[in-house]
C-alpha positions, 0 to 999 in steps of 0.5 A: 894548451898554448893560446894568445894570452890577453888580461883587461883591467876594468874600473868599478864602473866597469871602464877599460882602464888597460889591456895587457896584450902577453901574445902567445904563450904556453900551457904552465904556471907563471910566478917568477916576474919575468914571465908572469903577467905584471901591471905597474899599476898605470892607466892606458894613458901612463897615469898612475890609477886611484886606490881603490877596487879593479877588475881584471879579465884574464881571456887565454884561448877559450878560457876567460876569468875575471877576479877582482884586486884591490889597488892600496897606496 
């Protein structure tokens, strides 16, 4: 169902490296860029992060997620 969309990306300390506020959105798959969730690849700050292993935390209403990614440059 519809619900407020929010994904944190963590470090592998687990500090909070960005918050992706996506508001509200509906019930559905999301591929095209446009409409899924994008992160460049950029700290709270706006530096770019470090290679290495990440953390993000996908929370849709009730739902949470959290998976692994790797960043390779």
């Amino acid at each position: 169902s519809a619900a407020p969309v929010e994904i944190q990306i963590y470090d592998v300390r687990g500090a909070l490296v960005r918050r992706l506020n996506l508001g509200h959105q509906g019930a559905g798959y999301y591929h095209d860029r446009s409409k899924a969730a994008y992160w460049d690849g950029r700290s709270e700050t706006g530096e770019w992060v470090a290679s290495g292993m990440y953390f993000y935390q996908l929370r849709a209403g009730d739902y949470t997620a959290t998976r692994r990614m790797v960043i390779i440059k």
